[in-house]
C-alpha positions as CSV (number, residue, x, y, z in Angstrom):
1,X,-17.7,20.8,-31.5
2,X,-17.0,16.9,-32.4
3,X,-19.7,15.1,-33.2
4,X,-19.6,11.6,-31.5
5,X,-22.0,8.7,-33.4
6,X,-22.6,6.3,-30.9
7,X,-24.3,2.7,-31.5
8,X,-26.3,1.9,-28.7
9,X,-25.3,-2.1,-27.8
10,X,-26.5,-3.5,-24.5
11,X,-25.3,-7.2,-23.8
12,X,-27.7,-9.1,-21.2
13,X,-25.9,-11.4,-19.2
14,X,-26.5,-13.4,-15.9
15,X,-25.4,-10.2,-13.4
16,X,-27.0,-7.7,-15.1
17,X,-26.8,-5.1,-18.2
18,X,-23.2,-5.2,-19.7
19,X,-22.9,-1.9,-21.7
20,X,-20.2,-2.2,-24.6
21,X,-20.3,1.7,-25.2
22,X,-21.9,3.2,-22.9
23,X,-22.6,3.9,-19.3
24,X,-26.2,2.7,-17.9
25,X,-27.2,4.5,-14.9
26,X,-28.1,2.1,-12.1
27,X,-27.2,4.1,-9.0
28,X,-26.2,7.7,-7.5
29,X,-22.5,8.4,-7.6
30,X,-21.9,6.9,-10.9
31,X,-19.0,8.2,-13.2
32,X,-19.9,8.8,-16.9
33,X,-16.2,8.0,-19.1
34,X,-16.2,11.1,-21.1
35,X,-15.9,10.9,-24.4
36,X,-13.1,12.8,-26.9
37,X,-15.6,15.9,-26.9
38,X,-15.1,16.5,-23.4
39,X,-18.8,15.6,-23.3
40,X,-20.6,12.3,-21.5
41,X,-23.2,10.1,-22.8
42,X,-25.4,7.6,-20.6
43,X,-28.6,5.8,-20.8
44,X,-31.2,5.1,-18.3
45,X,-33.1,2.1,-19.3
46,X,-36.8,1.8,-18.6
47,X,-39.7,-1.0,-17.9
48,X,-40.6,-2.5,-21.1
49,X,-44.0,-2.1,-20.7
50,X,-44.3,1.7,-20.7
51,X,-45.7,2.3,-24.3
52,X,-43.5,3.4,-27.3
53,X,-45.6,6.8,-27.8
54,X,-44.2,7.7,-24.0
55,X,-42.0,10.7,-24.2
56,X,-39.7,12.2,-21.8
57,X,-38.1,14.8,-20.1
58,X,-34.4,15.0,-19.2
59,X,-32.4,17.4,-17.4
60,X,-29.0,17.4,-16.0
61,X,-28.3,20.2,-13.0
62,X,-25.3,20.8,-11.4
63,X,-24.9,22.1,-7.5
64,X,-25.4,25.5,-8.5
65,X,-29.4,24.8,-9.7
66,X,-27.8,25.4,-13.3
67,X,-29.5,23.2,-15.7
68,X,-26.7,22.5,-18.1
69,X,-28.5,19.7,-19.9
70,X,-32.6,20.0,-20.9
71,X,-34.5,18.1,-23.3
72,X,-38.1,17.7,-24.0
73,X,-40.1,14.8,-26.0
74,X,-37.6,12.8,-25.8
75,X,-38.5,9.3,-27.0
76,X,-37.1,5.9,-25.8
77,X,-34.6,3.6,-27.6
78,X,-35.0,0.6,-28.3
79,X,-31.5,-1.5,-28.1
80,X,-30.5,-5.0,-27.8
81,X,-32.4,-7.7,-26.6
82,X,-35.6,-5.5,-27.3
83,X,-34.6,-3.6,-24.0
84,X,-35.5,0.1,-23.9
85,X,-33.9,3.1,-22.6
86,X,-32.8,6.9,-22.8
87,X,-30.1,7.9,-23.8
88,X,-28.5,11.1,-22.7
89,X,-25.5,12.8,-24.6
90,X,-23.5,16.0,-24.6
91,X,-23.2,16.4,-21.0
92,X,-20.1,18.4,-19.7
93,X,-17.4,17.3,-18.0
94,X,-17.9,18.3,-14.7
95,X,-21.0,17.6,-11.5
96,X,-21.9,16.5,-9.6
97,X,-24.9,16.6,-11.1
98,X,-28.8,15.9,-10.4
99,X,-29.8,13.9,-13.5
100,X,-33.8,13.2,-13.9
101,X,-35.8,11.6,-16.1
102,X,-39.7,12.0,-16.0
103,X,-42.6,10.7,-18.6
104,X,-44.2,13.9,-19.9
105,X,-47.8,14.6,-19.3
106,X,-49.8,12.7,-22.5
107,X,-48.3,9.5,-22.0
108,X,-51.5,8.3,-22.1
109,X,-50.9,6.9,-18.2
110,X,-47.1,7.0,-18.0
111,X,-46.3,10.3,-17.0
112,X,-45.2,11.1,-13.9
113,X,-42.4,7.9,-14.3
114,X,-39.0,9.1,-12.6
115,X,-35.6,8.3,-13.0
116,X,-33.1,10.3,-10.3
117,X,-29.6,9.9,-10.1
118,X,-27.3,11.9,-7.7
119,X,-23.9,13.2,-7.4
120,X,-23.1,12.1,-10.6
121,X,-19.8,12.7,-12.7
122,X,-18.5,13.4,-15.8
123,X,-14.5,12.6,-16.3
124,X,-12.4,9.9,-16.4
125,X,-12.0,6.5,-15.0
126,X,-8.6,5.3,-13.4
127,X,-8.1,1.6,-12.3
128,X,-6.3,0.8,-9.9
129,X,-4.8,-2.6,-9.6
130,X,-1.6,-4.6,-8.5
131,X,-0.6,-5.6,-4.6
132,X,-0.8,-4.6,-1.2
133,X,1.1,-1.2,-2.0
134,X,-1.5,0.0,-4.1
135,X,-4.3,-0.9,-2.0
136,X,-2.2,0.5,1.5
137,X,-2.2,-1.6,4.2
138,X,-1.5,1.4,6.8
139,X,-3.6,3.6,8.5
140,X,-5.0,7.1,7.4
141,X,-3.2,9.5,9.5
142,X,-5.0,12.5,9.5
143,X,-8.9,13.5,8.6
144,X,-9.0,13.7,4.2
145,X,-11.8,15.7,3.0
146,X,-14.5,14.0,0.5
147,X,-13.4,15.4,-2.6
148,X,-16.7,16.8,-4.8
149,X,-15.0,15.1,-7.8
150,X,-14.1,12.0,-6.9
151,X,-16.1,9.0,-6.7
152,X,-15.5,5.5,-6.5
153,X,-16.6,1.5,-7.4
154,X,-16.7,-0.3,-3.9
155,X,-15.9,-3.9,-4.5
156,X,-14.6,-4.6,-1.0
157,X,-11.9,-6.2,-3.1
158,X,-14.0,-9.5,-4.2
159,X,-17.3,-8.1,-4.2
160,X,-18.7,-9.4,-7.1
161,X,-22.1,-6.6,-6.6
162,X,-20.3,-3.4,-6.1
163,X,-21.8,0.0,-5.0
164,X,-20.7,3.8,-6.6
165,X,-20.2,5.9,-3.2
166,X,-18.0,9.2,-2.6
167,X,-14.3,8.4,-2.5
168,X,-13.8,8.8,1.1
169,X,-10.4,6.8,2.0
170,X,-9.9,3.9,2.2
171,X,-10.3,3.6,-1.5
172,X,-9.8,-0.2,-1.3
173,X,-12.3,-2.0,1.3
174,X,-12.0,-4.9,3.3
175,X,-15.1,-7.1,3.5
176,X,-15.5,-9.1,7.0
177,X,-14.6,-12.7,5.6
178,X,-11.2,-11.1,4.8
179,X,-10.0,-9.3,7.9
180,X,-11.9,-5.9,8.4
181,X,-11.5,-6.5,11.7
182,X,-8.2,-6.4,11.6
183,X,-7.9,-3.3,9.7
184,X,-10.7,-1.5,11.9
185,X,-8.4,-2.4,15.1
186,X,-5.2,-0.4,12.9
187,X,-7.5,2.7,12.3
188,X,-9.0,3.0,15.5
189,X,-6.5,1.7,18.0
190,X,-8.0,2.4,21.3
191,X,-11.6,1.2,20.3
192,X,-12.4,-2.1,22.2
193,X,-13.1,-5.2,20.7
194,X,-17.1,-4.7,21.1
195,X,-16.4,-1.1,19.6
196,X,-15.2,-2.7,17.1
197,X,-17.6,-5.7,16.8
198,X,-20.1,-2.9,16.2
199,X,-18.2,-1.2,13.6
200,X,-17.9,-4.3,11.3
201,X,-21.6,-4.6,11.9
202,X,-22.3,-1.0,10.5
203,X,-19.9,-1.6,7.9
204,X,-17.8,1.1,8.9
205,X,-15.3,1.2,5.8
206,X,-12.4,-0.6,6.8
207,X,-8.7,-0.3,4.8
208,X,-5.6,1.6,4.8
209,X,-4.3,4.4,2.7
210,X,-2.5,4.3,-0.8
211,X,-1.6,6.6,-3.4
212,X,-5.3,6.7,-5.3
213,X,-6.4,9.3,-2.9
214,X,-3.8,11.7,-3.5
215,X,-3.5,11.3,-7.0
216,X,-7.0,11.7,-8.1
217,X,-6.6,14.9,-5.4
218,X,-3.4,16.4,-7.5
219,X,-4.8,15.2,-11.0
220,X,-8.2,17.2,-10.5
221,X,-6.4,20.3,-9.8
222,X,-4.5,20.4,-12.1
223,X,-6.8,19.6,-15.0
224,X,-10.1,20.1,-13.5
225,X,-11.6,16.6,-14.9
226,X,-13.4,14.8,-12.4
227,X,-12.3,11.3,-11.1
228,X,-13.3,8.2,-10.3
229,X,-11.6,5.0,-9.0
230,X,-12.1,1.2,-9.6
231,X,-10.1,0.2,-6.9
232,X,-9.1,-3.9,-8.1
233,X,-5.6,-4.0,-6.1
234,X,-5.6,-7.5,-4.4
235,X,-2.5,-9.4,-3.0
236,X,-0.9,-11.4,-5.7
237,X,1.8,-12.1,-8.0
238,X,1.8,-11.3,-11.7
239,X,0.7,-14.6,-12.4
240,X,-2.4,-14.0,-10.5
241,X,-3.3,-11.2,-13.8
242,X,-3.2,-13.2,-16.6
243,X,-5.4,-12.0,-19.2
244,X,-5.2,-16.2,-20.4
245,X,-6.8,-17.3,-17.4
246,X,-9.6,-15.1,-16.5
247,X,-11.8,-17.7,-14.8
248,X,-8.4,-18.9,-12.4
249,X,-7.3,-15.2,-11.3
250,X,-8.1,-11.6,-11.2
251,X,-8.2,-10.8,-14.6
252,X,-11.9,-12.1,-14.9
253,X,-12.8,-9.9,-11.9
254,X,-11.9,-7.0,-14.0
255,X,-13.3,-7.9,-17.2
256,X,-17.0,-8.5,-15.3
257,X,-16.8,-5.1,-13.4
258,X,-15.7,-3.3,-16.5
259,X,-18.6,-4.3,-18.6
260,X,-21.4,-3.9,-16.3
261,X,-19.9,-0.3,-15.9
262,X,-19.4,1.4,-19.6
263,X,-16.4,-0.9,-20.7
264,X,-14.1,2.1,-20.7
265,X,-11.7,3.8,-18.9
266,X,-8.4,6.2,-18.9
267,X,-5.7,5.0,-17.3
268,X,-4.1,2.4,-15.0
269,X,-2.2,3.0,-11.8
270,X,-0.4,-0.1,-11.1
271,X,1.8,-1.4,-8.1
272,X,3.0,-4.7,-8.1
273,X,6.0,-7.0,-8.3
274,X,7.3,-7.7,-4.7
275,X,6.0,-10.9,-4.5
276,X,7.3,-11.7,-7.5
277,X,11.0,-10.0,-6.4
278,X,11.0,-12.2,-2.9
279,X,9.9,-15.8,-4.1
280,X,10.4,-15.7,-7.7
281,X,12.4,-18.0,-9.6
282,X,14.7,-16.8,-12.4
283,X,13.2,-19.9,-14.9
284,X,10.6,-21.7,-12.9
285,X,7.1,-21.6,-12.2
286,X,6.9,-21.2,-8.2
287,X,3.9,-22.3,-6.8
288,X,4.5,-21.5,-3.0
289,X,3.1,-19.4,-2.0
290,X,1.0,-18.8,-4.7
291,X,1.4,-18.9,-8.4
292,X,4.4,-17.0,-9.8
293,X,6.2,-17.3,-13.6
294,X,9.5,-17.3,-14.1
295,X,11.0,-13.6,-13.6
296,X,12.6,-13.9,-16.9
297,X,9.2,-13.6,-18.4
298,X,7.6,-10.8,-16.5
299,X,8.3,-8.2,-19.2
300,X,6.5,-10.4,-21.7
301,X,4.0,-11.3,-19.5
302,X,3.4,-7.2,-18.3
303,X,2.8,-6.5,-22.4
304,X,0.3,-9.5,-22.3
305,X,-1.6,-8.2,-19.9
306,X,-1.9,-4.3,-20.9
307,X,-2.7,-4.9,-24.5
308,X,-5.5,-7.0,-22.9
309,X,-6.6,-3.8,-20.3
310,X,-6.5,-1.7,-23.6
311,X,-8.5,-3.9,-24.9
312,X,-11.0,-4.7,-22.6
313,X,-11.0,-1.3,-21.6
314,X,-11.6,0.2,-25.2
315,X,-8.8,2.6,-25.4
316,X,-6.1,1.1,-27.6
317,X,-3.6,4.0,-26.1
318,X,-4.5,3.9,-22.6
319,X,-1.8,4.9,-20.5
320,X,-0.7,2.6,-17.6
321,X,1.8,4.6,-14.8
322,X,3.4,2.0,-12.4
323,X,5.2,2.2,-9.8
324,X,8.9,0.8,-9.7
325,X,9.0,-1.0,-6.3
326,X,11.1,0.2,-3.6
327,X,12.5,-3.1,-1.3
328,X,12.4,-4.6,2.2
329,X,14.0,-4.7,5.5
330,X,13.6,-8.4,5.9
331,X,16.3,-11.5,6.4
332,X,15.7,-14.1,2.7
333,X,12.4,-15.6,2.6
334,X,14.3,-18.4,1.4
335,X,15.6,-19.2,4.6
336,X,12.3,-20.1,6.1
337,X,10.1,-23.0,6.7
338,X,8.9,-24.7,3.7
339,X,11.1,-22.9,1.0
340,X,14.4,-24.5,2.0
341,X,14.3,-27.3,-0.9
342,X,12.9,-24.7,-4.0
343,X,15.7,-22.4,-3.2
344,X,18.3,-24.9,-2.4
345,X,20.9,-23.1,-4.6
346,X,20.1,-19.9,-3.1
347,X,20.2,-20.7,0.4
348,X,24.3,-22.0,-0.9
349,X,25.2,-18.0,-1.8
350,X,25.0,-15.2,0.5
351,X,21.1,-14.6,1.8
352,X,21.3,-10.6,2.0
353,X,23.0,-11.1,-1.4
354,X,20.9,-13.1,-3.3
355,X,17.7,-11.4,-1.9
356,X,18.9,-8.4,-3.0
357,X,19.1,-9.8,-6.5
358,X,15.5,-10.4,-6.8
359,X,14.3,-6.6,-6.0
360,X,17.4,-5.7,-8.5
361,X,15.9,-7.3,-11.2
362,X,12.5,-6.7,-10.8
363,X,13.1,-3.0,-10.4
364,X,15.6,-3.3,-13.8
365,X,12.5,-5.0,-15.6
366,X,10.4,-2.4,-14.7
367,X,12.7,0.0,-15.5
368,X,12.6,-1.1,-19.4
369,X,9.2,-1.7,-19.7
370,X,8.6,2.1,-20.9
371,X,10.9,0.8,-23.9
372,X,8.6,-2.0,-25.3
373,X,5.4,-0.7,-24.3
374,X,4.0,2.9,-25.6
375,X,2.6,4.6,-23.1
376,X,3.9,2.9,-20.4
377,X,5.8,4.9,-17.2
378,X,7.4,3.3,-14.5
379,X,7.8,5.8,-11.6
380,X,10.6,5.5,-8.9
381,X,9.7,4.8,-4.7
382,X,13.3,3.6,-4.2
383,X,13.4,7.3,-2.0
384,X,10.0,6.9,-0.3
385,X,9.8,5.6,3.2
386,X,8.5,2.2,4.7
387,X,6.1,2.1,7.6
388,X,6.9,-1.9,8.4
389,X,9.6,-2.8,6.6
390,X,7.8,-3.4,3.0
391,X,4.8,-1.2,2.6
392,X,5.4,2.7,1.8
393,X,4.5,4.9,5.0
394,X,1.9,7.4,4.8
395,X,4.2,10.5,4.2
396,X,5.0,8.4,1.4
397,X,1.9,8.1,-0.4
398,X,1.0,11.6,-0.2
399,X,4.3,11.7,-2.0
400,X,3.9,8.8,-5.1
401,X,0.3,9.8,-5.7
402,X,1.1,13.4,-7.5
403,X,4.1,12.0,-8.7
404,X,2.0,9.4,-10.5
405,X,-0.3,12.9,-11.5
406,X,2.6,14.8,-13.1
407,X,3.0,11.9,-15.8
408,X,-0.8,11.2,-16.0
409,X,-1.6,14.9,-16.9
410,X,-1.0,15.5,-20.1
411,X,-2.9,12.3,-21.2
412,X,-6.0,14.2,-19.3
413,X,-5.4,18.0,-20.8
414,X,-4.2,18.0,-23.7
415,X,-2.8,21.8,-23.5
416,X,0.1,20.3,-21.2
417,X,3.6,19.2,-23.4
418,X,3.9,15.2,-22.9
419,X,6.3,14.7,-20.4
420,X,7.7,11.5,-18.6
421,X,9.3,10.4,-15.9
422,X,13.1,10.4,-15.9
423,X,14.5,8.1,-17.7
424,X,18.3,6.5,-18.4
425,X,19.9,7.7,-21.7
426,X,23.5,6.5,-21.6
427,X,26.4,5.6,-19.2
428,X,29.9,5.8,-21.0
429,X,33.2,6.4,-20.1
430,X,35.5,9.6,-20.2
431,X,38.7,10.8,-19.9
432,X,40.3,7.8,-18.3
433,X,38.1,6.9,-15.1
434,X,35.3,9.2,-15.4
435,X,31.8,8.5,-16.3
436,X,28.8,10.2,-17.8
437,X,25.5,9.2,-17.1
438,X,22.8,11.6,-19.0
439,X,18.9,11.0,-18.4
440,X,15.8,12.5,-20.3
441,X,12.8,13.5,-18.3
442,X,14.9,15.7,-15.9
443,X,13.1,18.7,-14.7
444,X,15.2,21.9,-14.0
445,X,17.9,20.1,-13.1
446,X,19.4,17.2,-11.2
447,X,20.3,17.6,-7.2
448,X,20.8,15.9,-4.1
449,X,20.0,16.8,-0.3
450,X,23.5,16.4,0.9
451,X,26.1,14.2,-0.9
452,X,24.9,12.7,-3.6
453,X,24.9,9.1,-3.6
454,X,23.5,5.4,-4.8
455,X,25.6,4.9,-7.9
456,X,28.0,1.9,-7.8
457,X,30.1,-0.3,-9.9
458,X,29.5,-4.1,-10.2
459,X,32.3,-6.3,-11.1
460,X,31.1,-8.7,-13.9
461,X,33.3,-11.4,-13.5
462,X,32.5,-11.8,-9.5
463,X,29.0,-10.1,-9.4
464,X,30.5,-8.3,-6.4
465,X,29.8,-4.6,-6.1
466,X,33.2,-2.4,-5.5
467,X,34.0,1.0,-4.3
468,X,35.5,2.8,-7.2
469,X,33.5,5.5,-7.1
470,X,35.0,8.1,-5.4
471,X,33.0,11.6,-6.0
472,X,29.6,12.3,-7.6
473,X,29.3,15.5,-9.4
474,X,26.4,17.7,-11.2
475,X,26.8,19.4,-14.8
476,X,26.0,22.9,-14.5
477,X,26.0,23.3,-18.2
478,X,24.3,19.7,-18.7
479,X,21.4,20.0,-15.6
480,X,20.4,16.2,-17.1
481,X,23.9,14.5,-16.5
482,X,25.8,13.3,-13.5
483,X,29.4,13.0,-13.5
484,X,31.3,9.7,-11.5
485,X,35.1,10.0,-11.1
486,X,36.2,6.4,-9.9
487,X,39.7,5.3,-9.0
488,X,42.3,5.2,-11.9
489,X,42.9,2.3,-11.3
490,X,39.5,0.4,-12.2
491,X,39.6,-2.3,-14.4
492,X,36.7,-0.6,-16.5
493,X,36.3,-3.7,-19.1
494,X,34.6,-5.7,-16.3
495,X,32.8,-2.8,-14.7
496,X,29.0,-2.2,-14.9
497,X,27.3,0.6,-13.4
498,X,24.1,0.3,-11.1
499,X,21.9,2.8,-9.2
500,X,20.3,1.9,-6.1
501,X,21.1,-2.0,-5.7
502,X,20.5,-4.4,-3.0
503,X,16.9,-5.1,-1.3
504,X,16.9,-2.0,1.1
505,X,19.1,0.8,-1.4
506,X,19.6,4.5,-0.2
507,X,20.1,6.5,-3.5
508,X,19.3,10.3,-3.3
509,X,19.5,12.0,-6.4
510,X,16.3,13.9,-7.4
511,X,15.2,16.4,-10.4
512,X,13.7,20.2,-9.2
513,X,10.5,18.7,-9.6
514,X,11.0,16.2,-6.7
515,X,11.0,13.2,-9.6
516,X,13.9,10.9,-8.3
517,X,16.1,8.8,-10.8
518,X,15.1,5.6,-11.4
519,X,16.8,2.3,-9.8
520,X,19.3,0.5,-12.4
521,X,21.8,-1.6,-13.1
522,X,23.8,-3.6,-13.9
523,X,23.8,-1.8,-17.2
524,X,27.1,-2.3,-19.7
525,X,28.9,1.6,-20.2
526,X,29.9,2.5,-23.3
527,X,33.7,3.1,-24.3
């Protein structure tokens, strides 16, 4: 087995222990970021004025009454600060477990001192952060079991004192001051309003569903590592995450939470970029109605702010799976009240045109972000269903969540080939009118329930989309490739090729595995 040499460093700062490298237990629930061993080190700190002679006893228990950790005379640390504690390594991945700590008789006065913590794991840490589709703003649906092994950080989305608790849904918490009510009254719709009025009293957890649920659900079974979720989703634009700015956005909300919690963490689940796709400006800051960069720089900005989560999270090669947003079933935004004069040149082109563009690009900029970012995956929704027009419906949540898990797997067991999600290769032209688009990533092969369809040509001279495309076709010799035959007649110099375009697409081509294509265009195909 690996041997991991671990420095012990404890920052002291105004909310508490930080812990640079290492978990401090504070409270049950708790989950211990394993370590490359497949084994989890923690500390429990103690009063200072217990003498340096006292010893202790540790053990570590799982459900079963199997002690899988014990130690005896174990002495106390002394780290930073002049702060003491015991520290507690080699524990499996796995629990929950029953972790005590107790002064051993001849402690001249100290024994009998007791540490307990309950329902603790040992696995990996996922973040969760981005907008209002991450978070879910619909209701659960049906009755989700507590899963054993998976926990959660209960922020209540601002709390800056969060609680460890089982990760019952909703993952992501309303507090009162920002509309519990309101989400109470969406998953209990026939309670009255003093029904209600007593549940926001008794804190009765109050959210909507997203993927993290069903992801942590898929991922555990299928690697057996336990879970647990820092839900930091919160209604924003990019801008709202700059790394540059902690003290002005989200960003510093991380950063505080991540110290006080170990500092590490495996992955990121992220779901953001609609705000950014409806009111964004191609090359100006927007400030209504919030802050939002210029579009052209969200690719720049997106590798800003993961070197930063790989580095505040200490894990240089953390992986971050996003989601590729999907679109809306709304007239322009631009149209309204109080956006008329920013989006003056907008409002002059076609509305259901123009708003289209925005989702295009953003989804085409997510799209390439796997190129110029290792470790990066951007998985499709474009097939997914709405429940109101912008927010994914609860079918499809249950749906993203595993597919998030299939790419997130073989950065948890490392038995499992790397594998992505599908990705664009080349588009060129063939035999006159014909085109061959080939993808990696493809899974079995590619299908489609019923007629194939989504893929389009885009005039480059007009920007208008035309109907050349005539017939979609699979390979059976080339399961990865998908064949176009357009009209022979198409001016192919000035054609570009897209896949699922406009603010609402329908595109329906899949792999075996369920994984769909990714939304694209307009890309250049080669002669």
């Amino acid at each position: 087995m690996q041997t991991v040499v671990r420095t012990v460093f404890i920052v002291i700062c105004t909310s508490g222990y930080g812990f640079a490298d290492i978990t401090r237990l504070v409270e049950d629930h708790q989950v211990i970021q394993r370590d490359n061993d497949n084994t989890g080190t923690c500390c429990v700190a103690v009063p200072n004025d217990l003498k340096k002679e006292t010893r202790f006893g540790v053990t570590v228990t799982d459900d079963a009454g199997t002690r899988v950790v014990r130690r005896e005379n174990v002495a106390m640390e002394t780290v930073a600060n002049d702060a003491k504690a015991v520290v507690i390594g080699g524990i499996p991945v796995g629990g929950p477990y029953l972790i005590k700590v107790v002064a051993q008789p001849g402690s001249d006065g100290d024994s009998g001192r007791k540490f307990e913590f309950r329902r603790i794991l040992v696995g990996d840490l996922w973040l969760m952060a981005g907008q209002s589709n991450m978070y879910g703003s619909i209701p659960i649906e049906q009755d989700l079991p507590t899963l054993p092994y998976l926990n959660m950080l209960n922020f209540e989305l601002i709390r800056e004192e969060p609680h460890w608790c089982a990760g019952v849904p909703p993952i992501h918490r309303y507090p009162t001051e920002l509309g519990a009510a309101n989400m109470l009254k969406k998953q209990y719709p026939r309670a009255t309003e003093a029904e209600i009025e007593e549940m926001v009293k008794n804190k009765v957890p109050a959210g909507g569903i997203g993927p993290g649920y069903f992801f942590a659900k898929t991922l555990y079974e299928q690697s057996g590592v336990p879970i647990g979720l820092l839900p930091f989703a919160i209604g924003a634009a990019l801008a709202d995450w700059d790394p540059d700015k902690p003290n002005q956005g989200r960003y510093g909300f991380v950063q505080r939470q991540m110290a006080k919690i170990g500092g590490r963490a495996k992955g990121v689940l992220w779901y953001q970029g609609e705000q950014d796709a409806i009111f964004g400006h191609d090359t100006e800051t927007i400030t209504k109605p919030s802050l939002i960069y210029p579009v052209s720089t969200y690719a720049g900005e997106y590798k800003t702010l993961v070197e930063a989560l790989r580095r505040d999270c200490h894990n240089p090669k953390m992986p971050i799976i996003l989601a590729q947003i999907h679109g809306q079933y709304y007239p322009p935004y631009f149209a309204a009240e109080g956006y008329a004069e920013q989006h003056a040149e907008q409002k002059a082109i076609s509305g259901n045109l123009l708003r289209g563009r925005g989702w295009e690009k953003m989804r085409e900029i997510q799209r390439l972000l796997p190129e110029t970012i290792p470790r990066v995956h951007t998985v499709p929704t474009i097939d997914l269903g709405v429940a109101d027009g912008i927010h994914l419906d609860y079918q499809a949540y249950t749906i993203l969540g595993p597919r998030m898990a299939y790419v997130a797997l073989p950065y948890v067991n490392k038995d499992v080939p790397p594998r992505t999600e599908i990705r664009l290769t080349s588009a060129r032209w063939i035999g006159g009118a014909q085109i061959v688009v080939e993808f990696d990533g493809v899974a079995g092969k590619l299908l489609a329930p019923g007629k194939p369809t989504g893929f389009t040509l885009r005039n480059s001279k007009t920007g208008l989309d035309e109907s050349w495309i005539f017939k979609v076709e699979f390979d059976a010799a080339r399961p990865n490739v998908v064949l176009l035959r357009a009209n022979g007649a198409v001016p192919r110099i000035q054609m570009q090729l897209c896949y699922a375009t406009g603010p609402a697409p329908y595109a329906n081509v899949m792999d075996e595995n369920g994984m769909p294509l990714p939304a694209f265009g307009p890309i250049q195909i080669e002669e």
